[in-house]
Gaussian input, Z-matrix of N, CA and C with variables (Angstrom, degrees):
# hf/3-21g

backbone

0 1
 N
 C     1     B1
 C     2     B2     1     A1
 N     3     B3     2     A2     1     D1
 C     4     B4     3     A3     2     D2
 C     5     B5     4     A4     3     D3
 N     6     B6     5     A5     4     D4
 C     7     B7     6     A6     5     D5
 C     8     B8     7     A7     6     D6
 N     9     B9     8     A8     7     D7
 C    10    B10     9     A9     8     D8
 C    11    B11    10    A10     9     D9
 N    12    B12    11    A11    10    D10
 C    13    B13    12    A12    11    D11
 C    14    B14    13    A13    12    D12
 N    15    B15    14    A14    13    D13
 C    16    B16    15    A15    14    D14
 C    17    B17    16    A16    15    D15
 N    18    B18    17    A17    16    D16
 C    19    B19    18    A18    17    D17
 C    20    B20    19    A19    18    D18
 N    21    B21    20    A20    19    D19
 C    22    B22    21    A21    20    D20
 C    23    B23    22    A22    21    D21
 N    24    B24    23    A23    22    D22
 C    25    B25    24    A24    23    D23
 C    26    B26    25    A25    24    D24
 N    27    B27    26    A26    25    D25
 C    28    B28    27    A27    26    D26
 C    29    B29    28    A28    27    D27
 N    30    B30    29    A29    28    D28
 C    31    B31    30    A30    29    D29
 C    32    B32    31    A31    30    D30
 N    33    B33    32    A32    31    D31
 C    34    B34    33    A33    32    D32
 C    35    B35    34    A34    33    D33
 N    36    B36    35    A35    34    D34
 C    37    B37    36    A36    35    D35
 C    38    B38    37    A37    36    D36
 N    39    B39    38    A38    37    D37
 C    40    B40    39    A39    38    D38
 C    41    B41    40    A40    39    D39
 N    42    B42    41    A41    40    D40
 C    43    B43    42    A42    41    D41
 C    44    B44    43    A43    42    D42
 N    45    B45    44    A44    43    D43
 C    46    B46    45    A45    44    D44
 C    47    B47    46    A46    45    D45
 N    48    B48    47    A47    46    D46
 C    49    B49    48    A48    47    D47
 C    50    B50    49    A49    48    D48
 N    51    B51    50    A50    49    D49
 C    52    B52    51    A51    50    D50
 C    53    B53    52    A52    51    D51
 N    54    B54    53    A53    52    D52
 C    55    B55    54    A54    53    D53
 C    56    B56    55    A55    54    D54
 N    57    B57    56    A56    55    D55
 C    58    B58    57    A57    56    D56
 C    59    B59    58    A58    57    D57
 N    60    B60    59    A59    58    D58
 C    61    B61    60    A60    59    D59
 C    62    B62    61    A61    60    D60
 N    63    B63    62    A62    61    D61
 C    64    B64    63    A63    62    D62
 C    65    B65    64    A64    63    D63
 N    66    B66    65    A65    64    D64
 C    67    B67    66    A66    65    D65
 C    68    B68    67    A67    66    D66
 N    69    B69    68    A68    67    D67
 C    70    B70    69    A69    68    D68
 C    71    B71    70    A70    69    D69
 N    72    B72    71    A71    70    D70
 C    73    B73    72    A72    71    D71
 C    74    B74    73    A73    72    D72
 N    75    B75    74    A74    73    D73
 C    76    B76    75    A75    74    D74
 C    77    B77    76    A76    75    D75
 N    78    B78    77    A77    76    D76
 C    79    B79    78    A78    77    D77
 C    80    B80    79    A79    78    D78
 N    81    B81    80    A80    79    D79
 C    82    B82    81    A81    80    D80
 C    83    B83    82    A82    81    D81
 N    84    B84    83    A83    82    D82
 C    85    B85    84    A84    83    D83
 C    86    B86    85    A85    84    D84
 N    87    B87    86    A86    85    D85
 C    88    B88    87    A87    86    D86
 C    89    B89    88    A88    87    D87
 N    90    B90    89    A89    88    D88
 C    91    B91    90    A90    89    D89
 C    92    B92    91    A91    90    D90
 N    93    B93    92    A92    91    D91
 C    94    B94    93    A93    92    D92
 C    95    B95    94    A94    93    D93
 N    96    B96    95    A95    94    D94
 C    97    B97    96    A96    95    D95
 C    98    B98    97    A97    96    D96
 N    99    B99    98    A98    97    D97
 C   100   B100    99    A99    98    D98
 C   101   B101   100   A100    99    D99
 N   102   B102   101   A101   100   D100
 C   103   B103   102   A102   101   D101
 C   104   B104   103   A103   102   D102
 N   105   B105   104   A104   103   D103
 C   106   B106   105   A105   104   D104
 C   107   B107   106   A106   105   D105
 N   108   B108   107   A107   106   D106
 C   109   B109   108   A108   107   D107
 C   110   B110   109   A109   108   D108
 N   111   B111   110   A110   109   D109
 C   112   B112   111   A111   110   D110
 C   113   B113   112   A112   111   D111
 N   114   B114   113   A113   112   D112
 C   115   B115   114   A114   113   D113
 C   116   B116   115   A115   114   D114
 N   117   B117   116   A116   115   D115
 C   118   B118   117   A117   116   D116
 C   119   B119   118   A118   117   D117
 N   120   B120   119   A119   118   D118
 C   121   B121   120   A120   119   D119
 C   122   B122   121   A121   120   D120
 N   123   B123   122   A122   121   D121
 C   124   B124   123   A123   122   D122
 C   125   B125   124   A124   123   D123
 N   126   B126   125   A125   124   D124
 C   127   B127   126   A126   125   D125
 C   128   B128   127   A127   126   D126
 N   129   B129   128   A128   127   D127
 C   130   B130   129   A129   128   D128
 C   131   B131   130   A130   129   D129
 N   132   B132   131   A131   130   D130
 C   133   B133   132   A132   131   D131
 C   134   B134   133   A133   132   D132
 N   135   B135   134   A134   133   D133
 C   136   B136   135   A135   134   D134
 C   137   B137   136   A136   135   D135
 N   138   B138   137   A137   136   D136
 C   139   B139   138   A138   137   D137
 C   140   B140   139   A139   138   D138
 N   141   B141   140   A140   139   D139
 C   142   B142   141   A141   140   D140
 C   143   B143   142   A142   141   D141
 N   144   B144   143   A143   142   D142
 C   145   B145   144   A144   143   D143
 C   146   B146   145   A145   144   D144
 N   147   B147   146   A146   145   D145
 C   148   B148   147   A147   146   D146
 C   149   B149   148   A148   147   D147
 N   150   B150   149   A149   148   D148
 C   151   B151   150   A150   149   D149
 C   152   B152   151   A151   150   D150
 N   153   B153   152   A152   151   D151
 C   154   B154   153   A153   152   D152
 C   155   B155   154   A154   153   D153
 N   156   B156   155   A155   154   D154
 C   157   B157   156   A156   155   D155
 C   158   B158   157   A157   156   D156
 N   159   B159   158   A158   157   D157
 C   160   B160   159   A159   158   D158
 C   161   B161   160   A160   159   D159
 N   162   B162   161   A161   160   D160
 C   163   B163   162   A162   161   D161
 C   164   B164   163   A163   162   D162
 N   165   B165   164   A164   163   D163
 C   166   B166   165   A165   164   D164
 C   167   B167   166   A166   165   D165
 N   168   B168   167   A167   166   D166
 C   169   B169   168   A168   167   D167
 C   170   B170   169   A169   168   D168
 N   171   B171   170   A170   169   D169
 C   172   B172   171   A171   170   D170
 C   173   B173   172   A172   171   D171
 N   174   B174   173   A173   172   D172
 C   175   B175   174   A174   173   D173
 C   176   B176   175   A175   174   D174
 N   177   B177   176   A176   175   D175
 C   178   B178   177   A177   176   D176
 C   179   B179   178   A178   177   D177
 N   180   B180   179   A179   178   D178
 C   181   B181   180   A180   179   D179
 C   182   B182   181   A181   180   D180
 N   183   B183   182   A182   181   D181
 C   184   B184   183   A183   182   D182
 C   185   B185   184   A184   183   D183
 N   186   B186   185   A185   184   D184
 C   187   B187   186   A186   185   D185
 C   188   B188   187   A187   186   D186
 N   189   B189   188   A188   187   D187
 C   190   B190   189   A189   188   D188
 C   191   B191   190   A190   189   D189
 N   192   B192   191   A191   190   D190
 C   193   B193   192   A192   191   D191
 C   194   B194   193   A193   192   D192
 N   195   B195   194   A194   193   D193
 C   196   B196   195   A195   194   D194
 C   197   B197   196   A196   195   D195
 N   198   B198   197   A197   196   D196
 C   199   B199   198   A198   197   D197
 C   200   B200   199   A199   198   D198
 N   201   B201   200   A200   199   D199
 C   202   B202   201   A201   200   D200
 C   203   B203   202   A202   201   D201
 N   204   B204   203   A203   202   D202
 C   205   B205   204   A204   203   D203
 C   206   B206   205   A205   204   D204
 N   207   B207   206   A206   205   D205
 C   208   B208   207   A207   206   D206
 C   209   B209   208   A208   207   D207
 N   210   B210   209   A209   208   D208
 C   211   B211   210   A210   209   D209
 C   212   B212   211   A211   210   D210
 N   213   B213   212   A212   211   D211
 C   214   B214   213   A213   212   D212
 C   215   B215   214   A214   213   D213
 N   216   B216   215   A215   214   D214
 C   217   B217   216   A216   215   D215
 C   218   B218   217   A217   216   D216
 N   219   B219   218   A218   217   D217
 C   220   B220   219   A219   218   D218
 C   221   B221   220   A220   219   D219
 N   222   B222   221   A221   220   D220
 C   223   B223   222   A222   221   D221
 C   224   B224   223   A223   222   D222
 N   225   B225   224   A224   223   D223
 C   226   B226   225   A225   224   D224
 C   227   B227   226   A226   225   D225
 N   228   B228   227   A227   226   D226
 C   229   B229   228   A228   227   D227
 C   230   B230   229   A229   228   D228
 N   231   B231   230   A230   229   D229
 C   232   B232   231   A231   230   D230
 C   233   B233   232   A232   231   D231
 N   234   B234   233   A233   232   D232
 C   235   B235   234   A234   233   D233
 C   236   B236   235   A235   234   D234
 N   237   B237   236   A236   235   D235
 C   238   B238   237   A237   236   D236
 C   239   B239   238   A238   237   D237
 N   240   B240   239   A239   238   D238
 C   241   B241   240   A240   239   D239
 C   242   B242   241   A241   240   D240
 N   243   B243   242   A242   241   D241
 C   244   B244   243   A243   242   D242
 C   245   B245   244   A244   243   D243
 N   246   B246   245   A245   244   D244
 C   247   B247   246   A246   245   D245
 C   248   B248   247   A247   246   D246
 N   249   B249   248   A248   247   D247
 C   250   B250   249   A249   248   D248
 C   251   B251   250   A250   249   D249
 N   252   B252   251   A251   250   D250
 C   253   B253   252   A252   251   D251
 C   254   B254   253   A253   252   D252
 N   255   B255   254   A254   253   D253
 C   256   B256   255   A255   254   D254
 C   257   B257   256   A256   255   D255
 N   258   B258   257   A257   256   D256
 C   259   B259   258   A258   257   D257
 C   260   B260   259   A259   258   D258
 N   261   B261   260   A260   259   D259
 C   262   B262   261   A261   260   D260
 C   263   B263   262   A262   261   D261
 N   264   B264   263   A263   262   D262
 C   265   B265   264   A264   263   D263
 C   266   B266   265   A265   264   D264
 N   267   B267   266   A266   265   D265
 C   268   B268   267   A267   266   D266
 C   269   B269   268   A268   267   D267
 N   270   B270   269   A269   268   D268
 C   271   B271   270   A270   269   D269
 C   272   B272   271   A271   270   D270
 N   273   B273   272   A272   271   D271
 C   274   B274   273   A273   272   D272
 C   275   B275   274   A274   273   D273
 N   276   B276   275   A275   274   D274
 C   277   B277   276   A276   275   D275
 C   278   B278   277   A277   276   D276
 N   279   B279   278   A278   277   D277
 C   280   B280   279   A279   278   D278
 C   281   B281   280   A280   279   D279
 N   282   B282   281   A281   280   D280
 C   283   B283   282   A282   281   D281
 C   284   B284   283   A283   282   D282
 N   285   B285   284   A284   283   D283
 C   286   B286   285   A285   284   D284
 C   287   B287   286   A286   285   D285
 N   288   B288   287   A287   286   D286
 C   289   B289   288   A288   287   D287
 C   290   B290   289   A289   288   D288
 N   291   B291   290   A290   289   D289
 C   292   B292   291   A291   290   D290
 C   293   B293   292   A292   291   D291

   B1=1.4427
   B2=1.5341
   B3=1.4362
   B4=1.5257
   B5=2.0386
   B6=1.1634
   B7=1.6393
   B8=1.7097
   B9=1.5892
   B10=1.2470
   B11=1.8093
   B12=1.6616
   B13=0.9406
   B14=2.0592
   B15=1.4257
   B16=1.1274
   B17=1.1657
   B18=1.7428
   B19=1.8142
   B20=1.9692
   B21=1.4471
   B22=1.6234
   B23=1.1896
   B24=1.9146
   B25=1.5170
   B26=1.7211
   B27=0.6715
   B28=1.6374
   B29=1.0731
   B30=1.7045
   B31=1.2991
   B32=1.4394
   B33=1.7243
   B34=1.5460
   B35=1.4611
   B36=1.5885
   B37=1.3634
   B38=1.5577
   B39=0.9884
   B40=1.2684
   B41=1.5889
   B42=1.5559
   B43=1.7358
   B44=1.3160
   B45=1.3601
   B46=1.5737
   B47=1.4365
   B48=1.2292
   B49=1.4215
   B50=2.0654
   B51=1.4162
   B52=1.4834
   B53=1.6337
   B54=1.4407
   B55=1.7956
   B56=1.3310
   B57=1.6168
   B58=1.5512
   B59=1.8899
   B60=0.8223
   B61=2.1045
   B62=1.1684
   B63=1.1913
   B64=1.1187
   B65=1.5902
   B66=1.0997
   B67=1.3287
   B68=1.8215
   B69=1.7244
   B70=0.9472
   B71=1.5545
   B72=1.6578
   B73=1.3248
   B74=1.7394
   B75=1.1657
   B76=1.6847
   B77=1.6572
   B78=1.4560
   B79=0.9653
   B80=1.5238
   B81=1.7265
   B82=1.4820
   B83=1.5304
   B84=1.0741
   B85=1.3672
   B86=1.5077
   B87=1.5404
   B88=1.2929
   B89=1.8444
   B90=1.8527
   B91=1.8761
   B92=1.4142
   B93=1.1895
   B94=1.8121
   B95=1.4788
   B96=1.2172
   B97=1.3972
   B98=1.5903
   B99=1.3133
   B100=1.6095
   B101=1.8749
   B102=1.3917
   B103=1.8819
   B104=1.4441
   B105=1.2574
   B106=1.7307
   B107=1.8927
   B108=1.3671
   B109=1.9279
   B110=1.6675
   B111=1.1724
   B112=1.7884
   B113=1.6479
   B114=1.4233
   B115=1.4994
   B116=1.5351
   B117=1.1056
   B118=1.3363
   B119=1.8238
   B120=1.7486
   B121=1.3976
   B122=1.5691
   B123=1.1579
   B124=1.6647
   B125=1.6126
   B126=1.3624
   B127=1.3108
   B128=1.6264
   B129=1.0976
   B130=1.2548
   B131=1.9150
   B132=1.1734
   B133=1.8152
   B134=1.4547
   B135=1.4926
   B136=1.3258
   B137=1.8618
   B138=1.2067
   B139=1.4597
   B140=1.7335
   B141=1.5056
   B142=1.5926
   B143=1.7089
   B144=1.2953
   B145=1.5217
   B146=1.5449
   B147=1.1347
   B148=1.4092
   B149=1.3291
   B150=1.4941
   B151=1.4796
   B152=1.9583
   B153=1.2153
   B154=1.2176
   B155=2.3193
   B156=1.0270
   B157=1.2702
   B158=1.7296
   B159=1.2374
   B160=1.4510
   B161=1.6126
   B162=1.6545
   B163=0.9448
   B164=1.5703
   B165=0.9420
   B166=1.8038
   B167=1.6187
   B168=1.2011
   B169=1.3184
   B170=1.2699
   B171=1.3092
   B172=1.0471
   B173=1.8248
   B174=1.3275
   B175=2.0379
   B176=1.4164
   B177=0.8597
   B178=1.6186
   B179=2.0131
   B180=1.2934
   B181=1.3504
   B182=1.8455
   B183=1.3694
   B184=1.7618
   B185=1.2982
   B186=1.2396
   B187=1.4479
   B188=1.4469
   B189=1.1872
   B190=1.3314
   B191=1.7489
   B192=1.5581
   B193=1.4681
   B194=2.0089
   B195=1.5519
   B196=1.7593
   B197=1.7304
   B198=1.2359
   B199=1.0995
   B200=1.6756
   B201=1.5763
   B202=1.3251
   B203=1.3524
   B204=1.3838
   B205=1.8005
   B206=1.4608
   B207=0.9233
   B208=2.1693
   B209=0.9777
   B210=1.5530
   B211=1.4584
   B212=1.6421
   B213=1.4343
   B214=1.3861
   B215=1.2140
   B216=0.7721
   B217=1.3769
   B218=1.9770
   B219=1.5957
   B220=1.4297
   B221=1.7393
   B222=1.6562
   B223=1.2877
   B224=1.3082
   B225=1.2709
   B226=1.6281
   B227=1.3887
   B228=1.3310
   B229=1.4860
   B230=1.6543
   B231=1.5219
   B232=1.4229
   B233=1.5879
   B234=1.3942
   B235=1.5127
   B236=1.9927
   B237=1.1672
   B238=1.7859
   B239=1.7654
   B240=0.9209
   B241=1.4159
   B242=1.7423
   B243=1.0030
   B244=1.3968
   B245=1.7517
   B246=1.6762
   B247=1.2285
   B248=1.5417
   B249=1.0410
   B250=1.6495
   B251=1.4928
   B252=0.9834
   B253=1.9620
   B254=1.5158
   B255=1.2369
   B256=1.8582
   B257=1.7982
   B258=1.4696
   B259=1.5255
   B260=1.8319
   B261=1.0681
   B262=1.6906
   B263=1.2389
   B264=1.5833
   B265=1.6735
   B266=1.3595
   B267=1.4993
   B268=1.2933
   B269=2.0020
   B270=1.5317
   B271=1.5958
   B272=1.7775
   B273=1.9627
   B274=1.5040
   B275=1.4469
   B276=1.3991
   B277=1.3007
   B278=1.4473
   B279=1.6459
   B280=1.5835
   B281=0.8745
   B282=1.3258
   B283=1.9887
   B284=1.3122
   B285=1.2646
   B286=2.1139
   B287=1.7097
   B288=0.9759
   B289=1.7556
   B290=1.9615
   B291=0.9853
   B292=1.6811
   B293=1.8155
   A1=110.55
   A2=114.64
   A3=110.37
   A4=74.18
   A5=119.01
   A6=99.23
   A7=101.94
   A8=107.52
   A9=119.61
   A10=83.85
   A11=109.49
   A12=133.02
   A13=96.32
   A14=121.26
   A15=132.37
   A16=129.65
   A17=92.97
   A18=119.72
   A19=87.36
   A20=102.43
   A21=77.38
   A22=138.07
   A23=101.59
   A24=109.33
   A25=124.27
   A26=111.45
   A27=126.18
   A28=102.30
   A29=154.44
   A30=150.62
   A31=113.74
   A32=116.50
   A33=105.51
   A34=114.15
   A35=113.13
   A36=106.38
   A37=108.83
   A38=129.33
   A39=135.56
   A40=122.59
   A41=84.99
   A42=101.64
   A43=121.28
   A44=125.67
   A45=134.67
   A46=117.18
   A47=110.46
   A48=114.30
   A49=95.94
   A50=93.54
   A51=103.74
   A52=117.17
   A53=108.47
   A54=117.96
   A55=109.74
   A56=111.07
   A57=107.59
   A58=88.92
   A59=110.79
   A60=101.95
   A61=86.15
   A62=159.31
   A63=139.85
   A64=108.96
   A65=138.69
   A66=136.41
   A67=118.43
   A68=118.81
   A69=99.60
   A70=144.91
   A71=120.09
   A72=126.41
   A73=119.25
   A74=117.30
   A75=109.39
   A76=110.31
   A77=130.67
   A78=120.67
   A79=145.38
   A80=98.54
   A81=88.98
   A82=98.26
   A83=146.39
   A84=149.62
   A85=99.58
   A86=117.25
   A87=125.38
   A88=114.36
   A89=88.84
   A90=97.91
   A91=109.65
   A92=112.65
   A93=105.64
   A94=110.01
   A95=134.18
   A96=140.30
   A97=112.18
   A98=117.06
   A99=109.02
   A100=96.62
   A101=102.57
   A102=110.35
   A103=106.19
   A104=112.29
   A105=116.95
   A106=93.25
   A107=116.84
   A108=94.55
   A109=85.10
   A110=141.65
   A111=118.33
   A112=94.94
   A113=124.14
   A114=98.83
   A115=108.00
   A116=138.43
   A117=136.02
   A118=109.12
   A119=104.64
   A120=109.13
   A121=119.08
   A122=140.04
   A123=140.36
   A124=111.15
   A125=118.29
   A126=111.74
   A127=103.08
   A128=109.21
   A129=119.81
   A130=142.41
   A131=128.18
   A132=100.04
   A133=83.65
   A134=104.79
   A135=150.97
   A136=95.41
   A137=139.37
   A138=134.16
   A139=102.04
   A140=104.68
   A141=102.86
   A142=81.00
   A143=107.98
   A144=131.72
   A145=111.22
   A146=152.22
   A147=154.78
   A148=87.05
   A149=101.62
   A150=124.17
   A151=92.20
   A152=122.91
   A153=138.27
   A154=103.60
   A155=113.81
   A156=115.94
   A157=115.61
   A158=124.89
   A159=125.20
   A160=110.44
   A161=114.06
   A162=124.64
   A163=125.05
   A164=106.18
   A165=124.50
   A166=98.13
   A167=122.98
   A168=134.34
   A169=135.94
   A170=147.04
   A171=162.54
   A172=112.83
   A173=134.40
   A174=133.65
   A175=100.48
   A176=115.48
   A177=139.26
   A178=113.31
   A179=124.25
   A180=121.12
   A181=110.75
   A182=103.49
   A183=106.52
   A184=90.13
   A185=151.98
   A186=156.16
   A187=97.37
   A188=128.24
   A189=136.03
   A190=104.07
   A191=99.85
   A192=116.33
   A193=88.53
   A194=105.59
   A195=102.14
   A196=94.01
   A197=142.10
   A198=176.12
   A199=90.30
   A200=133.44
   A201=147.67
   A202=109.17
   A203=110.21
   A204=113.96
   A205=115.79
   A206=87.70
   A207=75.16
   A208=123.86
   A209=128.41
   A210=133.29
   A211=115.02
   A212=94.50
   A213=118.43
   A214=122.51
   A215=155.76
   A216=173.29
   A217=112.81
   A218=102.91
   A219=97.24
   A220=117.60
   A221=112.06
   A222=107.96
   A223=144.83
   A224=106.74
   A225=107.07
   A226=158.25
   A227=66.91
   A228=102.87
   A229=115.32
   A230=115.75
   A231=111.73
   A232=118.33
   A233=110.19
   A234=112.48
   A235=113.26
   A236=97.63
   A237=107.01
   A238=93.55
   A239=126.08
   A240=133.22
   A241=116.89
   A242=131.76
   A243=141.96
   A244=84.90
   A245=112.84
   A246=113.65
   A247=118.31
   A248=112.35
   A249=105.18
   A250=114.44
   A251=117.48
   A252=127.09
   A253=111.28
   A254=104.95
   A255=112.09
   A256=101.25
   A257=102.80
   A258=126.80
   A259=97.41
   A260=109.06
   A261=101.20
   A262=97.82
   A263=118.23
   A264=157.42
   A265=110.35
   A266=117.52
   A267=119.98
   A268=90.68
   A269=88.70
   A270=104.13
   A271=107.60
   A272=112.46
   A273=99.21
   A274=107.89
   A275=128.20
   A276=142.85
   A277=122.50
   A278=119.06
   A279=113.20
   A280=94.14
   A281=140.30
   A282=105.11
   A283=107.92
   A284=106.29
   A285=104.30
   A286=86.44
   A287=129.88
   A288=149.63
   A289=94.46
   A290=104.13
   A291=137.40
   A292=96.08
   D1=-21.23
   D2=-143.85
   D3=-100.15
   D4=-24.87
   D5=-164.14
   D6=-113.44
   D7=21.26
   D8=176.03
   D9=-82.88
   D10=-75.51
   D11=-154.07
   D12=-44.84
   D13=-54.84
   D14=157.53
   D15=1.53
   D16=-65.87
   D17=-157.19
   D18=-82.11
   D19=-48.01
   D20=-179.13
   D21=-62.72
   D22=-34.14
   D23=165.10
   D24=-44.24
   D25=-53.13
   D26=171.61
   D27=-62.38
   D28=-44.79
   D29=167.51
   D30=-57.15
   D31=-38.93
   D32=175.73
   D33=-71.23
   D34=-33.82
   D35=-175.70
   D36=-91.81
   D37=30.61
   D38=165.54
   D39=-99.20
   D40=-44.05
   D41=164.25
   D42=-76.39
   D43=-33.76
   D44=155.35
   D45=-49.31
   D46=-33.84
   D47=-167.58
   D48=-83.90
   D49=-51.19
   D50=174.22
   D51=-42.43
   D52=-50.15
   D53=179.47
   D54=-57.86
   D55=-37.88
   D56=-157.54
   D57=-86.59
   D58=-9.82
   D59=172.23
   D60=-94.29
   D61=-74.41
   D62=-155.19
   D63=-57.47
   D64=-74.95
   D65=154.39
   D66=0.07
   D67=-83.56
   D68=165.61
   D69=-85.70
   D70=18.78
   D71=141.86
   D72=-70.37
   D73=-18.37
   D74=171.27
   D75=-103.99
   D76=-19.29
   D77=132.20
   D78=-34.83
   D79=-47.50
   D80=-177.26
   D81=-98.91
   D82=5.85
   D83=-175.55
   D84=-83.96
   D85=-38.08
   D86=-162.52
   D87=-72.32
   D88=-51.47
   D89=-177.00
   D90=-93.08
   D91=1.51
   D92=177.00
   D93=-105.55
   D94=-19.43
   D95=153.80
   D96=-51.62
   D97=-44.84
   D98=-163.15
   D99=-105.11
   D100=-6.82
   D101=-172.79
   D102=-117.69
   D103=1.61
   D104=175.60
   D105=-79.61
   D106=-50.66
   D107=-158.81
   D108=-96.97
   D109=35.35
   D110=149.76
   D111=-105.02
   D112=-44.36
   D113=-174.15
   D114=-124.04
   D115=140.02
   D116=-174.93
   D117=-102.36
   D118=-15.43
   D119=173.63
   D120=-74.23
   D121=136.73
   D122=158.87
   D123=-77.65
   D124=139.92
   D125=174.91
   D126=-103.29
   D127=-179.37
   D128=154.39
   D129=-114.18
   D130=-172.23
   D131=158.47
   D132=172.26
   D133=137.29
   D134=-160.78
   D135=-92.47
   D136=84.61
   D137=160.89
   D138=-63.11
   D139=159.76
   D140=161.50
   D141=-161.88
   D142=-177.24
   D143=-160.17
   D144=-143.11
   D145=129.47
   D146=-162.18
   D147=-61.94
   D148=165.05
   D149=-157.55
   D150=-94.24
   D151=92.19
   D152=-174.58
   D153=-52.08
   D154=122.05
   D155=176.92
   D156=-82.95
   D157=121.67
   D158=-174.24
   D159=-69.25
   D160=-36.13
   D161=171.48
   D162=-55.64
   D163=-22.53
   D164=-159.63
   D165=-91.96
   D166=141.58
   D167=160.81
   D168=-51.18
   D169=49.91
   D170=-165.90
   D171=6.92
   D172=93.13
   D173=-166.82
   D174=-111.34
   D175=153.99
   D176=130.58
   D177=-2.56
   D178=-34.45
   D179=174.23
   D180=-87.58
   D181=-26.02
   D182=167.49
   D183=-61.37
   D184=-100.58
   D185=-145.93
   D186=-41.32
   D187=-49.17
   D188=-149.72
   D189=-61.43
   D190=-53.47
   D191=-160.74
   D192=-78.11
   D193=-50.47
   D194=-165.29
   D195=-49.48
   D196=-67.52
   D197=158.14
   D198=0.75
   D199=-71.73
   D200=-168.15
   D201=-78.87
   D202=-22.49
   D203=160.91
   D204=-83.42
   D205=-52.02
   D206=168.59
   D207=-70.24
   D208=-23.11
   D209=159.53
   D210=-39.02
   D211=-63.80
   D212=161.31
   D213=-38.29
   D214=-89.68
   D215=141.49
   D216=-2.79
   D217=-53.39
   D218=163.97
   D219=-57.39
   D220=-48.87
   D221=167.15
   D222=-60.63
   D223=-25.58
   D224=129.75
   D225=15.62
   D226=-110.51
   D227=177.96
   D228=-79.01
   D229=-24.33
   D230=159.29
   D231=-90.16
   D232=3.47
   D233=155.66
   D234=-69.78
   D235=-38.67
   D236=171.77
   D237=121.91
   D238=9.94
   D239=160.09
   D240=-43.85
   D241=160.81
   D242=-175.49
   D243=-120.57
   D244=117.62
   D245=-176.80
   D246=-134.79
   D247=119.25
   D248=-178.75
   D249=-113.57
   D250=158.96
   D251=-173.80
   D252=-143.81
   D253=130.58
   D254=-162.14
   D255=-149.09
   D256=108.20
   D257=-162.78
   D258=-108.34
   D259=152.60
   D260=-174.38
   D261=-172.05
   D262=151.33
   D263=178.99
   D264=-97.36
   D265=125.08
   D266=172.74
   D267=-101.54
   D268=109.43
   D269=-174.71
   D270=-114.14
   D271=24.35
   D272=178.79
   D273=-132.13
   D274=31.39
   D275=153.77
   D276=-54.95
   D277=143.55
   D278=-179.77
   D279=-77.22
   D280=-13.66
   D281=177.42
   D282=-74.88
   D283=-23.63
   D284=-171.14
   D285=-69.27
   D286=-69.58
   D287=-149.87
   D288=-48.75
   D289=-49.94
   D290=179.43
   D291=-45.68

């Protein structure tokens, strides 16, 4: 049972893994064919994420923002963009020090 259950795990993410190449090879096949002869330059763009509090209770708007930056950032970067993403801890508060 235990390497039934296994063999499928590894089969869904194999096929997930399979969709998401298929996905962004017809993606990028699609906007760089008709966006290759208007611009020949690549841009870039800098994502970041609010300065997450250690002190604070972990909600629903942490996911929200991490979640809309990687969105970001994958789309991107399968545009052919040069893309970077920079997430950060406010770690110098007296309650942390405390």
């Amino acid at each position: 049972m235990l390497v039934r259950s296994l063999h499928t795990r590894c089969r869904v993410s194999h096929s997930a893994t399979l969709l998401t190449s298929r996905l962004t090879a017809t993606f990028r096949h699609k906007h760089t064919s008709s966006s290759s002869s208007s611009s020949s330059s690549s841009s870039s763009a800098y994502i970041t994420t609010p300065i997450y509090y250690v002190n604070a209770v972990p909600h629903i708007g942490h996911l929200y923002s991490s979640v809309l930056a990687d969105t970001l950032k994958r789309y991107y970067a399968l545009k052919g963009s040069e893309t970077y993403l920079c997430t950060g801890t406010d770690e110098h508060g007296l309650k942390v020090h405390t």
